[in-house]
Each structure stands twice: as C-alpha cells, then as structure tokens.
VEXZANU-231653 format. One record per residue: residue number from 1; y, z, x of N, C-alpha, C in turn. Coordinates in pm, whole numbers, padded with zeros to 5 digits. Each point is the difference from the previous one (the first is absolute). Layout:
BEGIN
+-----+--------+--------+--------+--------+--------+--------+--------+--------+--------+
: num :     nv :     nw :     nu :    cav :    caw :    cau :     cv :     cw :     cu :
+-----+--------+--------+--------+--------+--------+--------+--------+--------+--------+
: NUM :      Y :      Z :      X :      Y :      Z :      X :      Y :      Z :      X :
...
+-----+--------+--------+--------+--------+--------+--------+--------+--------+--------+
//
This chain:
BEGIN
+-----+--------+--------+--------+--------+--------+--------+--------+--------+--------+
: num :     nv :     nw :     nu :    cav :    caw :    cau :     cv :     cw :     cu :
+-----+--------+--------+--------+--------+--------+--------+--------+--------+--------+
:   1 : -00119 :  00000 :  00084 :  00119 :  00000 : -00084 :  00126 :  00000 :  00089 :
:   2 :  00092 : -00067 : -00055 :  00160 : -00049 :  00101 :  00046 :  00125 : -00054 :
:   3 :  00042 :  00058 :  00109 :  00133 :  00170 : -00051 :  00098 : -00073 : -00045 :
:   4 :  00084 :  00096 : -00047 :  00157 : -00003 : -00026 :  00066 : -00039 :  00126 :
:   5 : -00030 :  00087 :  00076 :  00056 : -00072 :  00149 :  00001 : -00107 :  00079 :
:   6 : -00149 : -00046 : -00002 : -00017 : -00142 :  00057 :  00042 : -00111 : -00065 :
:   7 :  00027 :  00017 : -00142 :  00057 : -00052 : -00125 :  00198 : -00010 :  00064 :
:   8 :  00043 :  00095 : -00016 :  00131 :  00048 :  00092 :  00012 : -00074 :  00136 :
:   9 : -00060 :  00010 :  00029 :  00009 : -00075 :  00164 :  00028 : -00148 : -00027 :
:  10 : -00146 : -00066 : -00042 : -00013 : -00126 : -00056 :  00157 : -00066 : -00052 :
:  11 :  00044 :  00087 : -00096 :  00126 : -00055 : -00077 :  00097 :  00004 :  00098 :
:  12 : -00013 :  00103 :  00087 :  00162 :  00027 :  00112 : -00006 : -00126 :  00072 :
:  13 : -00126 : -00045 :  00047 : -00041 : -00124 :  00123 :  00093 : -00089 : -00049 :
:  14 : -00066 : -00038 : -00155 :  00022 : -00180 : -00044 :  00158 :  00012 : -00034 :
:  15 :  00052 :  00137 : -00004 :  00144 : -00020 : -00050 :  00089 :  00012 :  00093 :
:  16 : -00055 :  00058 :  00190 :  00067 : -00040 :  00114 : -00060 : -00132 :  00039 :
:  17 : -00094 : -00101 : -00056 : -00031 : -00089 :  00029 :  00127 : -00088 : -00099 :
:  18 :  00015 :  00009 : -00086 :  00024 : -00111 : -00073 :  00156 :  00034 :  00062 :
:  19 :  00109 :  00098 :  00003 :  00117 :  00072 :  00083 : -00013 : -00118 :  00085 :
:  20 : -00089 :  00007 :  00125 : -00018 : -00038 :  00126 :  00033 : -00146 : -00052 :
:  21 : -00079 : -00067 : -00047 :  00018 : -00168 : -00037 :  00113 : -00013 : -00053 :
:  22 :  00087 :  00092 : -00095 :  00145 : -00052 : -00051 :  00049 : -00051 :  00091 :
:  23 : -00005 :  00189 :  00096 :  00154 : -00055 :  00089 : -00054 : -00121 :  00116 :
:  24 : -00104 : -00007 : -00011 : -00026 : -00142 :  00120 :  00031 : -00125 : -00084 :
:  25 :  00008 : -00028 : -00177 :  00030 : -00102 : -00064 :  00145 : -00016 :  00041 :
:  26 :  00038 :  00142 : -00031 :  00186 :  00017 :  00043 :  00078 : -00024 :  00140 :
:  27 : -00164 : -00008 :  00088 :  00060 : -00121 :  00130 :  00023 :  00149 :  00087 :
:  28 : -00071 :  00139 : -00023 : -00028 :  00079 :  00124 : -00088 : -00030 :  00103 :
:  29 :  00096 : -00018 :  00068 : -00079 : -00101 :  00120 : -00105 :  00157 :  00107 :
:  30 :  00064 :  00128 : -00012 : -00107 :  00145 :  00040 : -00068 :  00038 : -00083 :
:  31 : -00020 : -00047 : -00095 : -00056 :  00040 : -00105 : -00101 : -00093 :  00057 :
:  32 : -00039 : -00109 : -00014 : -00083 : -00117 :  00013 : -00058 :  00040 :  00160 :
:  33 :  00064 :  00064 :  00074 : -00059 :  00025 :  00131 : -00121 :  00081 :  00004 :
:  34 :  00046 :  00088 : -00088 : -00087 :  00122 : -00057 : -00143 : -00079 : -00017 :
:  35 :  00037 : -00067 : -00166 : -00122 : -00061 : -00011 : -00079 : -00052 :  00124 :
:  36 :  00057 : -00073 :  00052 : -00095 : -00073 :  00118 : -00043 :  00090 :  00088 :
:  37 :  00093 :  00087 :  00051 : -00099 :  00088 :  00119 : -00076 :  00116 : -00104 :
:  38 : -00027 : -00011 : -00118 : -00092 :  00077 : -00055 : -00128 : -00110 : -00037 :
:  39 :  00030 : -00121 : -00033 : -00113 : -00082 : -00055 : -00059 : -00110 :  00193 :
:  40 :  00097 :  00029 :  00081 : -00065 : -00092 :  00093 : -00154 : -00019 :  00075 :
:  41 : -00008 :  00127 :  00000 : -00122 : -00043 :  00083 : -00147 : -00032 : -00066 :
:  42 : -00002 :  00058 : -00146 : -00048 : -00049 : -00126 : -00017 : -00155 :  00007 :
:  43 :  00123 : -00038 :  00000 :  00014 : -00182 : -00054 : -00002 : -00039 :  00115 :
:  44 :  00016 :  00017 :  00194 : -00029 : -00046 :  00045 : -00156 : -00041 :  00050 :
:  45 : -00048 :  00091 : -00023 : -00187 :  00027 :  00021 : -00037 : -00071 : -00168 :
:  46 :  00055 : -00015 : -00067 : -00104 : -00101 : -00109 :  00101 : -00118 :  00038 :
:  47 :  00129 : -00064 :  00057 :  00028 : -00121 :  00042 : -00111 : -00065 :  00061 :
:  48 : -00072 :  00109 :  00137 : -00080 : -00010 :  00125 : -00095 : -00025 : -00067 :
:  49 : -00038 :  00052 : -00063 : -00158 : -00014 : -00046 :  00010 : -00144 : -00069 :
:  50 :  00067 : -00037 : -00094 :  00006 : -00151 : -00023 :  00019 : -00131 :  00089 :
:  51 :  00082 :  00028 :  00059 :  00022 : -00070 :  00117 : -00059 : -00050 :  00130 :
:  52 : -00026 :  00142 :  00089 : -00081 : -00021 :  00068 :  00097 :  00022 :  00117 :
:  53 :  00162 :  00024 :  00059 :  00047 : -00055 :  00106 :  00090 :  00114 : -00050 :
:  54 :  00063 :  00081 :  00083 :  00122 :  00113 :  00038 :  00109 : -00078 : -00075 :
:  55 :  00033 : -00095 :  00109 :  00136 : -00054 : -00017 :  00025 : -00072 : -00164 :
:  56 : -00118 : -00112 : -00008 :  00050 : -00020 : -00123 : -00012 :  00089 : -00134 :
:  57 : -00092 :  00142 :  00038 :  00028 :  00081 : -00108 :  00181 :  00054 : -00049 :
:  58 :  00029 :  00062 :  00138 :  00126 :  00017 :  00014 :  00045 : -00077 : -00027 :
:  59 :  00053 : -00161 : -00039 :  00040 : -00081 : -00037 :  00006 :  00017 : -00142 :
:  60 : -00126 : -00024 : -00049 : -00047 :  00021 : -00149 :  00067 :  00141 : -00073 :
:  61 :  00047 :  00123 :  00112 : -00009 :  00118 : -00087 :  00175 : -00035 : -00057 :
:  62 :  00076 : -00063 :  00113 :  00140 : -00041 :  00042 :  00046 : -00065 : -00168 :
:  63 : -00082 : -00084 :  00027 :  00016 : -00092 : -00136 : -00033 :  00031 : -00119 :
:  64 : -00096 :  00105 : -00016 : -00047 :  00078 : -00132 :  00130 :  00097 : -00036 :
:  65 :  00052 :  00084 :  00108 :  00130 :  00093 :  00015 :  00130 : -00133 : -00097 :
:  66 :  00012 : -00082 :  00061 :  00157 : -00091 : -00063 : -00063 : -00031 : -00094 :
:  67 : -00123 : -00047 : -00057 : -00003 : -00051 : -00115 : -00016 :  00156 : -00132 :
:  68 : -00048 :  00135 :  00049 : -00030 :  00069 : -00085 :  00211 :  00088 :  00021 :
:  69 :  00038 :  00008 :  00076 :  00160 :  00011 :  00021 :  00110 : -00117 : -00125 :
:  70 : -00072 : -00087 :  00000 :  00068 : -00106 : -00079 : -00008 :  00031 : -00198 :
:  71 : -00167 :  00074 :  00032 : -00056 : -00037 : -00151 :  00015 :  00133 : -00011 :
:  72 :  00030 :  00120 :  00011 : -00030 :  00136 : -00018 :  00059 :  00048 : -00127 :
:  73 :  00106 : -00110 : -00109 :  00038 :  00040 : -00098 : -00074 : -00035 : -00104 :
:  74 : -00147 : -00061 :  00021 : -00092 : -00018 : -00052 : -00134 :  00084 : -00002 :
:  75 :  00037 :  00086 :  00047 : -00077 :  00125 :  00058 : -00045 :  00103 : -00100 :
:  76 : -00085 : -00005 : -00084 :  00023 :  00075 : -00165 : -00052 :  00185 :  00005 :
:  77 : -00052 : -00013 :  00141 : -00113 :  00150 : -00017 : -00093 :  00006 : -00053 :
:  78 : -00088 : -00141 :  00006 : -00124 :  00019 : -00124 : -00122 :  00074 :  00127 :
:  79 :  00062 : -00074 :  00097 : -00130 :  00083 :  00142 :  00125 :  00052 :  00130 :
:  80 : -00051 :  00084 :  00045 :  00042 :  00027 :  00123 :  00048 : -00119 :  00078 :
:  81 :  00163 :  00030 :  00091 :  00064 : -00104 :  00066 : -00099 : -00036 :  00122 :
:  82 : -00088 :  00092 :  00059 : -00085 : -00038 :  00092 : -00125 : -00135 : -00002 :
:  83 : -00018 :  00050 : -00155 : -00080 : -00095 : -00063 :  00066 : -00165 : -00039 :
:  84 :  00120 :  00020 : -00049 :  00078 : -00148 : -00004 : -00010 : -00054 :  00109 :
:  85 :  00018 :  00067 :  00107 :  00028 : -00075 :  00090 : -00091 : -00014 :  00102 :
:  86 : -00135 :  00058 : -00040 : -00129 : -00061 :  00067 : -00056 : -00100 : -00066 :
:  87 :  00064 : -00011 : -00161 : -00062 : -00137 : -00066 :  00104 : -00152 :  00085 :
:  88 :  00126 :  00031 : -00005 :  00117 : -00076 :  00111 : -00074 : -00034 :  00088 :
:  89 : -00050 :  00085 :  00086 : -00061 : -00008 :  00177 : -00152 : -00113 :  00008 :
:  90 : -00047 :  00027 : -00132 : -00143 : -00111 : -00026 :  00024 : -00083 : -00027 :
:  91 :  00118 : -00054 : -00088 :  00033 : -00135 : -00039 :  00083 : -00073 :  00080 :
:  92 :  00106 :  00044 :  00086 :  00051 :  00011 :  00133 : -00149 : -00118 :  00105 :
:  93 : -00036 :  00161 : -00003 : -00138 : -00061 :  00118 : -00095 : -00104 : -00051 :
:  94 : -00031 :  00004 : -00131 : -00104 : -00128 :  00001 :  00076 : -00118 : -00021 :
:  95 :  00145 : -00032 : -00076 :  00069 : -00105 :  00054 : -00007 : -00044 :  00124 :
:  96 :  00045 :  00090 :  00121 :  00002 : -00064 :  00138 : -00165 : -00077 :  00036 :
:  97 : -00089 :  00084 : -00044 : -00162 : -00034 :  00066 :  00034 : -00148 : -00107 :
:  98 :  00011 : -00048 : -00119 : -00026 : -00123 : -00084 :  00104 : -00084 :  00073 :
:  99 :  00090 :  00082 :  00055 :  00072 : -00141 :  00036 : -00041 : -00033 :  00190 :
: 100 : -00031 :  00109 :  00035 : -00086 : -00020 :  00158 : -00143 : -00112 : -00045 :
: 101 : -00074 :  00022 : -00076 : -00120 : -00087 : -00045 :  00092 : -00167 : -00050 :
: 102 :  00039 :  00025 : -00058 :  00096 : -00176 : -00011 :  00008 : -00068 :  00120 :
: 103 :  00059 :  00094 :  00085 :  00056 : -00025 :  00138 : -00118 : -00073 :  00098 :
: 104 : -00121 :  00091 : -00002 : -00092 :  00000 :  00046 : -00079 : -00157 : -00026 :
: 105 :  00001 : -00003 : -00091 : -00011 : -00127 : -00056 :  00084 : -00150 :  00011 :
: 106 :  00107 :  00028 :  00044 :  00093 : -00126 :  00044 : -00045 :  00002 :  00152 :
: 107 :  00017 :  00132 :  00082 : -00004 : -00013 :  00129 : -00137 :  00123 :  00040 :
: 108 : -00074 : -00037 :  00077 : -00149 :  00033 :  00048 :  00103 :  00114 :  00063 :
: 109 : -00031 :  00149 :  00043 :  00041 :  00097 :  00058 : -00147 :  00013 :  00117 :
: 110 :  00024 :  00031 :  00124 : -00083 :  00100 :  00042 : -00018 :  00127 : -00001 :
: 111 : -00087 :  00059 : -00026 : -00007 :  00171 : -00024 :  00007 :  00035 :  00150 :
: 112 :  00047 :  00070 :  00046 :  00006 :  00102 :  00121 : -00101 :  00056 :  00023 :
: 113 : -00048 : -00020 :  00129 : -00200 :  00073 :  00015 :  00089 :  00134 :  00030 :
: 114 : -00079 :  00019 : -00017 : -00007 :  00168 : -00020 : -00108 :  00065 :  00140 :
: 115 : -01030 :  01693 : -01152 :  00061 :  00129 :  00019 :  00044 :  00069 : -00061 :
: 116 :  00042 :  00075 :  00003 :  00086 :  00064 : -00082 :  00129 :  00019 :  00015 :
: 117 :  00074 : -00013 : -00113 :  00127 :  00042 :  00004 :  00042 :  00134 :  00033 :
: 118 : -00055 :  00068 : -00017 :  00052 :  00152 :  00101 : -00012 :  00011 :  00136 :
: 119 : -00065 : -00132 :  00034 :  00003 :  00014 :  00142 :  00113 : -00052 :  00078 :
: 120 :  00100 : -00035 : -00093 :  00129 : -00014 : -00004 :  00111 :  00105 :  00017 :
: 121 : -00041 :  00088 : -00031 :  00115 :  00148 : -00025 :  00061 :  00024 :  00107 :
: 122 :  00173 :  00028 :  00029 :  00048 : -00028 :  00112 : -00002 :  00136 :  00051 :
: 123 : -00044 : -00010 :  00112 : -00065 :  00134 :  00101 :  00126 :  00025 :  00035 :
: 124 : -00006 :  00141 :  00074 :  00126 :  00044 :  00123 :  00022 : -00085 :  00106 :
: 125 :  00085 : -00014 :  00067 : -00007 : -00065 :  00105 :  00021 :  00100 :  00079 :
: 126 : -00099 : -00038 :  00115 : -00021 :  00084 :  00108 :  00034 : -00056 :  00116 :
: 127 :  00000 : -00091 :  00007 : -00003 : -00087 :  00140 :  00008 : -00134 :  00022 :
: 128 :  00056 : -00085 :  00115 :  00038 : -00163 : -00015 : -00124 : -00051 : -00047 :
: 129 : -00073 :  00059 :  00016 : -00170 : -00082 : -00042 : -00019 :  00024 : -00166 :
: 130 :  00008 :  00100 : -00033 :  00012 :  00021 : -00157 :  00053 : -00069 : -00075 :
: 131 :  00177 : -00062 :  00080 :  00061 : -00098 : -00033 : -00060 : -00125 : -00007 :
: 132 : -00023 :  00000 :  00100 : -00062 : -00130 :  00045 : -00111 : -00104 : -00123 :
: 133 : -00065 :  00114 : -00015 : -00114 : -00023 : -00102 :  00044 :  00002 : -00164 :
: 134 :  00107 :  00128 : -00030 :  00026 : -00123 : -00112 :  00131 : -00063 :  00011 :
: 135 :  00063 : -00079 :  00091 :  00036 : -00125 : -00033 : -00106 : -00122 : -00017 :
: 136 : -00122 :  00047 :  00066 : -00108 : -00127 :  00019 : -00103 :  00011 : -00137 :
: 137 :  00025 :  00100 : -00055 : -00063 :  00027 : -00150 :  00099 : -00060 : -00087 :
: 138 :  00117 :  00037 :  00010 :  00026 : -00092 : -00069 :  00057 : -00121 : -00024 :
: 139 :  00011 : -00015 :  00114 : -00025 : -00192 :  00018 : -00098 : -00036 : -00052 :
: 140 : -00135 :  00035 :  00025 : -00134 : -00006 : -00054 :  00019 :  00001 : -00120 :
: 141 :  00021 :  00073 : -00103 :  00022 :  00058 : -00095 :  00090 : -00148 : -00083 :
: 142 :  00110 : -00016 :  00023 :  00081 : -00068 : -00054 : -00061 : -00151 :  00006 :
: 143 : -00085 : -00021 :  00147 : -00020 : -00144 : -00012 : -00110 : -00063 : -00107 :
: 144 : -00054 :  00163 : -00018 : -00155 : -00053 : -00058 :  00068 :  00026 : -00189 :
: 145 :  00122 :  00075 :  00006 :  00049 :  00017 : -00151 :  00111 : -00185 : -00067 :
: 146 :  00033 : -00044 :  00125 :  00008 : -00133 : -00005 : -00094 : -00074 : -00022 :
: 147 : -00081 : -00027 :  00012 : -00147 : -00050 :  00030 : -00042 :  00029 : -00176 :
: 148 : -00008 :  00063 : -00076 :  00012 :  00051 : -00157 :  00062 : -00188 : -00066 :
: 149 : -00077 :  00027 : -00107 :  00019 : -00108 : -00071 :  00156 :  00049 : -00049 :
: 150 :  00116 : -00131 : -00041 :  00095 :  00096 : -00048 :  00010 :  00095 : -00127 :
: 151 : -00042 : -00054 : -00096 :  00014 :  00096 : -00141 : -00106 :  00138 :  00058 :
: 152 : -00070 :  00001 :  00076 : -00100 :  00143 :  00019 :  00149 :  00053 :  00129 :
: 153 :  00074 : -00059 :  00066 :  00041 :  00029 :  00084 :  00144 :  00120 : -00047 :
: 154 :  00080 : -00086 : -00138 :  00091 :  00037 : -00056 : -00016 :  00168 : -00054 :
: 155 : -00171 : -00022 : -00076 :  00023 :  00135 : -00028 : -00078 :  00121 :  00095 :
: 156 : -00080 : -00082 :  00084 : -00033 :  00102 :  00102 :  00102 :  00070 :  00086 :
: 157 :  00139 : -00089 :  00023 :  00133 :  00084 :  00047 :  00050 :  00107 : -00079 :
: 158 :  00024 : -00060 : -00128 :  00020 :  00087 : -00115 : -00072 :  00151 : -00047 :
: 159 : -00105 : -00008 :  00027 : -00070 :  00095 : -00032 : -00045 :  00094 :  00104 :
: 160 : -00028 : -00036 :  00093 : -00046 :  00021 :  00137 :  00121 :  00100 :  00095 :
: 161 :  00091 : -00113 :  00050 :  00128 :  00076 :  00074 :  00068 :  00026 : -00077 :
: 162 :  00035 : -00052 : -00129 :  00142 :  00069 : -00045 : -00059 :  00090 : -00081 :
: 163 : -00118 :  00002 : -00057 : -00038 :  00116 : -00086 :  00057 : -00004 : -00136 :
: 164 :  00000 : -00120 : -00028 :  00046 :  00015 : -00135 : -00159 :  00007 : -00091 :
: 165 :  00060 :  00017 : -00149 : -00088 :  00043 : -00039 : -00048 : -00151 : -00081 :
: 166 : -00141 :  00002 : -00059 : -00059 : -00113 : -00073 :  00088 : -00089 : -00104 :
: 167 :  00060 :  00086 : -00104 :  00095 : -00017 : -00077 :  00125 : -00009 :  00062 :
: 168 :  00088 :  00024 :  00126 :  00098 : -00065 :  00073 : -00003 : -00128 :  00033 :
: 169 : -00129 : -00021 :  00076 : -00019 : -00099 :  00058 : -00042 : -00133 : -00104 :
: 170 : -00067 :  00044 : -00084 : -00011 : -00121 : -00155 :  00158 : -00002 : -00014 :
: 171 :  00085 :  00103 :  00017 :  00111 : -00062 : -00095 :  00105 : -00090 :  00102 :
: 172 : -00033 :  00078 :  00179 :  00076 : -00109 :  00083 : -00037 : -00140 :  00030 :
: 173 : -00175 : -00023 : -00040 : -00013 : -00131 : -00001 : -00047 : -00091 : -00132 :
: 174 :  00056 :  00078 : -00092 : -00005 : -00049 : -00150 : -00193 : -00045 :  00000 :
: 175 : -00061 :  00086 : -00003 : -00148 : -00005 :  00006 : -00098 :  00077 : -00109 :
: 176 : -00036 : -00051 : -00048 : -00101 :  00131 : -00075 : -00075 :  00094 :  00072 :
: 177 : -00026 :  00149 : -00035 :  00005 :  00126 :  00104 : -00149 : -00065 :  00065 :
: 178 : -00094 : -00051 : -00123 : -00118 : -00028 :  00031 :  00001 : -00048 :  00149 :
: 179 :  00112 : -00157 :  00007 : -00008 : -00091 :  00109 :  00000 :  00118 :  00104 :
: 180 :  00111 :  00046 : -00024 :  00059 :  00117 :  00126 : -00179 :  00050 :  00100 :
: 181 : -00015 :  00071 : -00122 : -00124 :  00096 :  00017 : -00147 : -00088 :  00108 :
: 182 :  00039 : -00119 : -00077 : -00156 : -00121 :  00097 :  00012 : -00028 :  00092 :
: 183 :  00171 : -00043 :  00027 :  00044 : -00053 :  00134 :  00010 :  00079 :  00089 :
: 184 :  00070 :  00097 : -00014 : -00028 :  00126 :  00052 : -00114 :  00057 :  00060 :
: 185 : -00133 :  00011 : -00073 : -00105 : -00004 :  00051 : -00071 : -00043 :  00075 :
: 186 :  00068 : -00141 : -00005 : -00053 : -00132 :  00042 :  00034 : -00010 :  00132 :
: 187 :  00130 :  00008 :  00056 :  00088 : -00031 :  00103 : -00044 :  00162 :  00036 :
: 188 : -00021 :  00123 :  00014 : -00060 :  00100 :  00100 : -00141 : -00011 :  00058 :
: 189 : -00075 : -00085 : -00117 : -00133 : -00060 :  00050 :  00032 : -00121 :  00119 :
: 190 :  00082 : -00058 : -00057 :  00012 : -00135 :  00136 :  00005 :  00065 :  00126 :
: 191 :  00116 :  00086 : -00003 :  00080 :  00050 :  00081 : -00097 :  00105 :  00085 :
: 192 : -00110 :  00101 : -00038 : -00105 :  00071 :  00041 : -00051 : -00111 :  00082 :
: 193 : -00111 : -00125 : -00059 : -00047 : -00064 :  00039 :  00080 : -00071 :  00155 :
: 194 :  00109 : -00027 : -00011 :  00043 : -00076 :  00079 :  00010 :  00110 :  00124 :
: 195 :  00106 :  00098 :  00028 : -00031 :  00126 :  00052 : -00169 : -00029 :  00098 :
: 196 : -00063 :  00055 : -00102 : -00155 :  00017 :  00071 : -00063 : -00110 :  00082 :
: 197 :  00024 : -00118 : -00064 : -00011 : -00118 :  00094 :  00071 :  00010 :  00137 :
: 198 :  00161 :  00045 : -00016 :  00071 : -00023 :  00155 : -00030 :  00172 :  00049 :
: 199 : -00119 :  00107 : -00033 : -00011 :  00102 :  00075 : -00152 : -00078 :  00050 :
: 200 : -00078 : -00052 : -00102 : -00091 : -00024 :  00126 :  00004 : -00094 :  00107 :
: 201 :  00058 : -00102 : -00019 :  00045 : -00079 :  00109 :  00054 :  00100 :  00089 :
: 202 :  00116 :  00071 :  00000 :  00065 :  00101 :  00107 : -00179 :  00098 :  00072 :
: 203 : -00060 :  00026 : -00091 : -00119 :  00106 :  00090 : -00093 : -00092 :  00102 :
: 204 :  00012 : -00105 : -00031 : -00058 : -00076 :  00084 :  00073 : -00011 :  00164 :
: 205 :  00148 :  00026 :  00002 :  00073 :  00012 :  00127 :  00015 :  00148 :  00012 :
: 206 : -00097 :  00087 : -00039 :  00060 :  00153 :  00050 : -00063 :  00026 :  00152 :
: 207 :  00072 :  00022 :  00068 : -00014 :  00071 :  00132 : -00035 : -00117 :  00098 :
: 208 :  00057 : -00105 : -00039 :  00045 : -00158 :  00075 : -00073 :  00029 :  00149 :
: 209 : -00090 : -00014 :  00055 : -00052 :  00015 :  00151 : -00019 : -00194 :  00009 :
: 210 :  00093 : -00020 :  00091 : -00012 : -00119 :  00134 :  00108 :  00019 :  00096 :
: 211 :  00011 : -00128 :  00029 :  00119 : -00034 :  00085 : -00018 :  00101 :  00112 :
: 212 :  00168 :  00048 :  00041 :  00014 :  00079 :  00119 : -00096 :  00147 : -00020 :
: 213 :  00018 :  00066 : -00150 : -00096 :  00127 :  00002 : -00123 : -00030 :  00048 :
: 214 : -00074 : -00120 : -00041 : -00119 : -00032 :  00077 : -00018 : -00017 :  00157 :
: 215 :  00090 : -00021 :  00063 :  00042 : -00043 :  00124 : -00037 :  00082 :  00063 :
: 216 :  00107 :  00141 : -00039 :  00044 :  00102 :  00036 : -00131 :  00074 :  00039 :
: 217 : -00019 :  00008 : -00114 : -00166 :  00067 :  00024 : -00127 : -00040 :  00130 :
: 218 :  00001 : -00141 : -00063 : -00095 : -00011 :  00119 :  00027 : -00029 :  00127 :
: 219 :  00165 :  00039 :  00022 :  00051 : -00025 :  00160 : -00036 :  00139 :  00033 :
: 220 :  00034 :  00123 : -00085 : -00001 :  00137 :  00023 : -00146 :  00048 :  00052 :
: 221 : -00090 : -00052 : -00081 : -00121 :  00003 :  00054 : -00052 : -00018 :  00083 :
: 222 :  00023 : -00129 :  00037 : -00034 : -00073 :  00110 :  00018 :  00093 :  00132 :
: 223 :  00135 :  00032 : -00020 :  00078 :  00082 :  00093 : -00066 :  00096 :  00047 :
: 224 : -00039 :  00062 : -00124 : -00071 :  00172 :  00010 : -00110 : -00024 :  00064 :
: 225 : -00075 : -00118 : -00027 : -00177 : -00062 :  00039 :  00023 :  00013 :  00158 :
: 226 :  00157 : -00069 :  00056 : -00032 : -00017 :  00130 : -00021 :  00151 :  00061 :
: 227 :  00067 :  00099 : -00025 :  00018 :  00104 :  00070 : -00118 :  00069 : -00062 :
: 228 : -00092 : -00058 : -00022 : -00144 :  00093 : -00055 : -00076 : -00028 :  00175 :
+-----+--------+--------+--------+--------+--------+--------+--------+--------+--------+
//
C-alpha cells in the first residue's frame, strides 16, 4: 500500500518538475542547466548504448538538449522530464543510425579492425594494480556490452547501470514492461555467455612461460650444472 507520504512526495516531485519546465519554457537558461547536469549521464549512457561511439553520443545528447530547450512548452507532466527526454535521446539516436545506413549504402564504409554481474561491484582501491584492473574490466565490460544486439543493449543500460526500474525503463523506451522484462533477460544471458567465452580464452594464457623467462631459466641452470 502507497502511504500518505510517498503519495506527498510523488505530488511535490511532478509539481517541482512541471515549475522546472515553465521557467525553462520562459527561456531560464539555469534552470535548463539544472535539468541537464541532473539528466546527463542517464541520456548520455542510453545515447552510447544506441550508438555505439563517445563522440557521436555526445553529439546526439547536444542535439536532443536544443531540440527538447526549443519544445519544453509542450512539456505537459504526463511522465517525468527525465523520461521526455530519454524518449528525445532514442529518436535523436535512431534517426542518426537510419540516416548513417542510407549513407552506407551510397558509399561502401570500412569498419575499423579492431559471469556474473556482481563480479562487477566496484572494490576499494588499494593500489596502481587494483586500478589497473578495473580500467581493463571495464573496457572489457563495455566492449562486450557494445557487442549486445541494440534493442537488448538499450535496456540492458537502462536497467543494469542506471537502475531504473522495469516500468521506468518501458516508459523511457515506450515498450511494453513485458518487452523490458525478455530483453533484459536476454541481453544478461548474452552478456554472461560472452564474458565466459573471453575468461576462457584468457585461462589458457595464465602464467605465460616462454621467451626470455624460458631463457632465463635454462641459462641459470646450466650455470649452476657447471659449478656442480
């Protein structure tokens, strides 16, 4: 059962939400800052996940910002401003991919050659090596979450890092909760699978013996043999 309070809360949000969108209709240009450094890193990580590339996400988030800045007196409060403007950020982004595929098609491009989720949880850092390892996790991590078909990709960001919830994420990618719920499933299964594939390949190079360590060894020996 919803309290009185969470009831209270709920109403305070949508009525500093809908506040917030006036004065950005009314051309508050800090007001609108707000929004963005509260919704950015949200809409930049589902730009990424559609996309596929840093820069042109940032591009995409640029252009979702002037066009939702332009339209914001159209802004009714039927969902959360976070949510408008993650539906902005998808239609944004799959325009650019339909009009990159056109492209693709006039002119041949070359492509550029190139578990569990709790085993993710970000540890203390203790040391340059601690570091070390997860920047290389999650490089790992990100290349193989690229690698995700895109619609499993969209809401595996969604659900996954930003933690939104089933019913958020249906409503930021206009989806039925069902879809949410399969793809979802679907894309942590890929994503396990894929994982386990690039750990056993890696156990196959654990404790790398040739080259100079081999050298080393049997010069040392040798050495020791003579003075026997």
């Amino acid at each position: 059962m919803i309290s009185k309070d969470s009831i209270s809360s709920m109403s305070s949000d949508a009525d500093e939400e809908t506040s917030l969108a006036r004065r950005i209709a009314a051309g508050d240009r800090l007001a609108f800052e707000v929004l963005m450094r509260r919704c950015n890193r949200r809409l930049f990580r589902l730009a990424r996940s559609i996309l596929g590339d840093d820069a042109e996400a940032e591009d995409a988030l640029q252009e979702t910002y002037i066009r939702a800045y332009r339209s914001m007196a159209e802004f009714r409060g039927h969902s959360k401003l976070s949510t408008w403007l993650s539906r902005i950020v998808v239609n944004e982004c799959l325009g650019r991919l339909r009009k990159s595929a056109r492209r693709q098609n006039v002119i041949p491009i070359v492509a550029n050659e190139d578990i569990d989720m709790d085993m993710l949880a970000s540890p203390n850092v203790e040391s340059g090596e601690t570091v070390l390892g997860r920047v290389e996790m999650r490089a790992l991590l990100e290349r193989k979450v690229d690698e995700l078909p895109k619609d499993f990709r969209m809401v595996f960001v969604l659900r996954e890092i930003e933690e939104l919830s089933i019913e958020e994420t249906a409503a930021c990618l206009d989806l039925p909760e069902a879809t949410v719920r399969s793809r979802h499933f679907r894309a942590r299964g890929l994503l396990r699978e894929s994982l386990a594939r690039e750990i056993d390949v890696a156990e196959r190079d654990l404790y790398v013996f040739a080259g100079l360590r081999c050298d080393r060894i049997v010069a040392a020996v040798q050495s020791r043999l003579e003075g026997c």
